[in-house]
C-alpha positions as CSV (number, residue, x, y, z in Angstrom):
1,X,95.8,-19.0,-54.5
2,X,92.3,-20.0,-53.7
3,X,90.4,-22.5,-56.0
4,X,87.1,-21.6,-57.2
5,X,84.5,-24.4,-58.6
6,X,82.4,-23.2,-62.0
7,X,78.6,-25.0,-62.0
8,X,78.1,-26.2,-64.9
9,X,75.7,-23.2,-66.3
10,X,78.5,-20.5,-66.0
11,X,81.1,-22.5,-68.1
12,X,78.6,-24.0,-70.8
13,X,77.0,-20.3,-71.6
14,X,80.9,-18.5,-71.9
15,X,82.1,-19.8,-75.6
16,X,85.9,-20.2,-76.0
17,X,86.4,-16.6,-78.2
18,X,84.7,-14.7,-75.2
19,X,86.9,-16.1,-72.6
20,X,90.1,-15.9,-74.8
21,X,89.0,-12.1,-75.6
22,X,88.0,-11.3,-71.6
23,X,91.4,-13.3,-70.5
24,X,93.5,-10.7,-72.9
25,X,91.4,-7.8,-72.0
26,X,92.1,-8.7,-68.3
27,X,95.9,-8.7,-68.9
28,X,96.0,-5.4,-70.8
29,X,94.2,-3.8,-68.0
30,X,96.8,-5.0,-65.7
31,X,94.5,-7.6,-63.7
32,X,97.0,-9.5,-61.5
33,X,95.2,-13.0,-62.0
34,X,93.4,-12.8,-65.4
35,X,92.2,-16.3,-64.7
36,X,91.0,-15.7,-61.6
37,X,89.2,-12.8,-62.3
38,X,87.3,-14.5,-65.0
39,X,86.4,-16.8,-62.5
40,X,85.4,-14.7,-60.0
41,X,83.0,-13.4,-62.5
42,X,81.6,-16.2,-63.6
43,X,80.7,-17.2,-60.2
44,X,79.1,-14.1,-59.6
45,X,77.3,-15.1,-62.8
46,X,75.5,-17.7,-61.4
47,X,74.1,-16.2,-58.3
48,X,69.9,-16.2,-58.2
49,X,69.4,-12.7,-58.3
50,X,70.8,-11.7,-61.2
51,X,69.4,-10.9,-64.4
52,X,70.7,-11.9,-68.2
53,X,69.6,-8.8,-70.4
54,X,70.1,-9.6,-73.9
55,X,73.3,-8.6,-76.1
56,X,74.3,-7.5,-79.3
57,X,78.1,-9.5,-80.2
58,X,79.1,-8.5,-83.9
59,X,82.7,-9.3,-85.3
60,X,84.3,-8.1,-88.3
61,X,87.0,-9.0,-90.5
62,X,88.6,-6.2,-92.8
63,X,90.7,-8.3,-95.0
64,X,93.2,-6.8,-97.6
65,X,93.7,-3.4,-95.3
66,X,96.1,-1.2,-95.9
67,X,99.3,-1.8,-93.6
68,X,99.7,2.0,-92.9
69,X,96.4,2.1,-91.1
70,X,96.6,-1.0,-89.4
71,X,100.0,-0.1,-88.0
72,X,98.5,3.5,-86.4
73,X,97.8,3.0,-82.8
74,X,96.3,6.3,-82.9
75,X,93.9,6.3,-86.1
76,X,92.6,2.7,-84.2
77,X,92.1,4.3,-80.8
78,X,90.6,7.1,-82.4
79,X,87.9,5.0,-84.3
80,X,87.0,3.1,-81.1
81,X,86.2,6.5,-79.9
82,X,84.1,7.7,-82.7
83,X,82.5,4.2,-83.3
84,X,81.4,3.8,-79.4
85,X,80.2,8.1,-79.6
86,X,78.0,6.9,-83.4
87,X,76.6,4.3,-81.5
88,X,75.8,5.5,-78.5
89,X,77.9,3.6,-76.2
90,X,79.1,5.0,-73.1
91,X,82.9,4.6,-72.7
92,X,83.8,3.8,-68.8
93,X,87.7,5.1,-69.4
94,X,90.4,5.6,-72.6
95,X,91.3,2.5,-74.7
96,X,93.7,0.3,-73.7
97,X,96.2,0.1,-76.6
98,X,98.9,-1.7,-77.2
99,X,101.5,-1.7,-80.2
100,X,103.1,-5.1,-80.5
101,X,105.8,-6.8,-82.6
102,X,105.5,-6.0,-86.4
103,X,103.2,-2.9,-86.5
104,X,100.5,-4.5,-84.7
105,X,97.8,-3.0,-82.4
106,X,95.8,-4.1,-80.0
107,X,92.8,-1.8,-78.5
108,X,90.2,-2.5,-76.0
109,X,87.4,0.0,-75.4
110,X,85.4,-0.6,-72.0
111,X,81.6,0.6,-72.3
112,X,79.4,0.9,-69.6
113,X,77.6,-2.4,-70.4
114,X,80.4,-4.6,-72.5
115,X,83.4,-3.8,-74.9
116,X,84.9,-3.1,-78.4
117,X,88.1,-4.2,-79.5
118,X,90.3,-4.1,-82.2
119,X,93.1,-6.3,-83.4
120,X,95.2,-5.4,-86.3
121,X,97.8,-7.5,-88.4
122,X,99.5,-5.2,-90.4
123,X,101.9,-7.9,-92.2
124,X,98.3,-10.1,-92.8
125,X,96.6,-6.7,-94.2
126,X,94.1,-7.9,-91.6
127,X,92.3,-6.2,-88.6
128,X,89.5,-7.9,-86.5
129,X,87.1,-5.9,-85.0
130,X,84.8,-7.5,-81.8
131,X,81.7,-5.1,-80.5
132,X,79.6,-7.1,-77.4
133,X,77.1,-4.4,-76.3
134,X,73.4,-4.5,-74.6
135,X,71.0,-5.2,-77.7
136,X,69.6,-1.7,-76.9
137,X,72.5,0.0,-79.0
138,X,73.1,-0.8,-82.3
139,X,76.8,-2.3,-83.2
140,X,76.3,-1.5,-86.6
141,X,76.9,1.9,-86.7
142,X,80.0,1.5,-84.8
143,X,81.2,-0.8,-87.8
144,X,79.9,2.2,-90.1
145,X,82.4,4.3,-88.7
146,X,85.7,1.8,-89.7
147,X,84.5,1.1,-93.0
148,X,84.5,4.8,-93.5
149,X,87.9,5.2,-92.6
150,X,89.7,1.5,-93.5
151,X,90.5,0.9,-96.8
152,X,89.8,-3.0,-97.4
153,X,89.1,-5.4,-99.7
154,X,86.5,-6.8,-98.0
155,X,84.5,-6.3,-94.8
156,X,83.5,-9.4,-93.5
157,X,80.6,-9.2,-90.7
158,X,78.9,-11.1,-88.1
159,X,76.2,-10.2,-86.1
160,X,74.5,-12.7,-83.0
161,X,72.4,-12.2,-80.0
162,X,73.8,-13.3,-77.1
163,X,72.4,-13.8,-73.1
């Protein structure tokens, strides 16, 4: 397997969360090498001729969910859909879903310029929610469209620029 050396610029701008979330959207997409294809991408990163544009990352936490609607790999894909369609995001393919070990879901959305994803813990009443997009789109109305549907407690947001 061939070795590839990071500079120092492409590892100190990727924060843990984003390589942990890239690394598990690489392995639900079936990427042979998730590691390696991170790494190919941060070299590619760090070539002269490319351009940072500036990005949108907002996270949500929807604590106290209901379990019924955290366990329905359908309702989840199905607001990725809607949320990306709100927002304006152009979707490059169908989620990526996954139903794991006690109810759970796991959903990735690739959009033309990033991604949404959605992780659910149905035994937690919990469901993250991660949008990365361009700053040219607006992640909130995205969000608008789970709080409509998920019942919580308690929405929990977080909104950064990133790039």
């Amino acid at each position: 397997m061939p070795q590839t050396k990071l500079g120092q610029s492409a590892a100190a701008s990727v924060c843990d969360p984003c390589v942990i979330g890239f690394l598990v959207f690489a392995f639900l997409c079936g990427y042979p090498d998730p590691v390696l294809e991170l790494a190919r991408r941060l070299v590619a990163l760090e070539s002269p001729s490319h351009v940072s544009p500036t990005f949108s990352h907002l996270s949500a936490d929807f604590v106290g969910a209901l379990p019924s609607q955290l366990g329905d790999a359908s309702l989840i894909s199905g607001l990725l859909i809607a949320g990306a369609g709100a927002a304006g995001f152009t979707a490059v393919g169908a989620p990526v879903v996954r139903k794991l070990p006690g109810d759970a879901v796991s959903a990735v959305l690739l959009l033309n310029d990033c991604h949404m994803s959605a992780h659910t813990f149905p035994s937690d009443h919990l469901m993250l929610l991660d949008i990365l997009t361009l700053s040219t789109h607006d992640p909130q109305k995205a969000l608008d469209v789970f709080t409509r549907r998920v019942t919580a407690r308690e929405v929990r947001c977080e909104k950064r620029s990133r790039g």
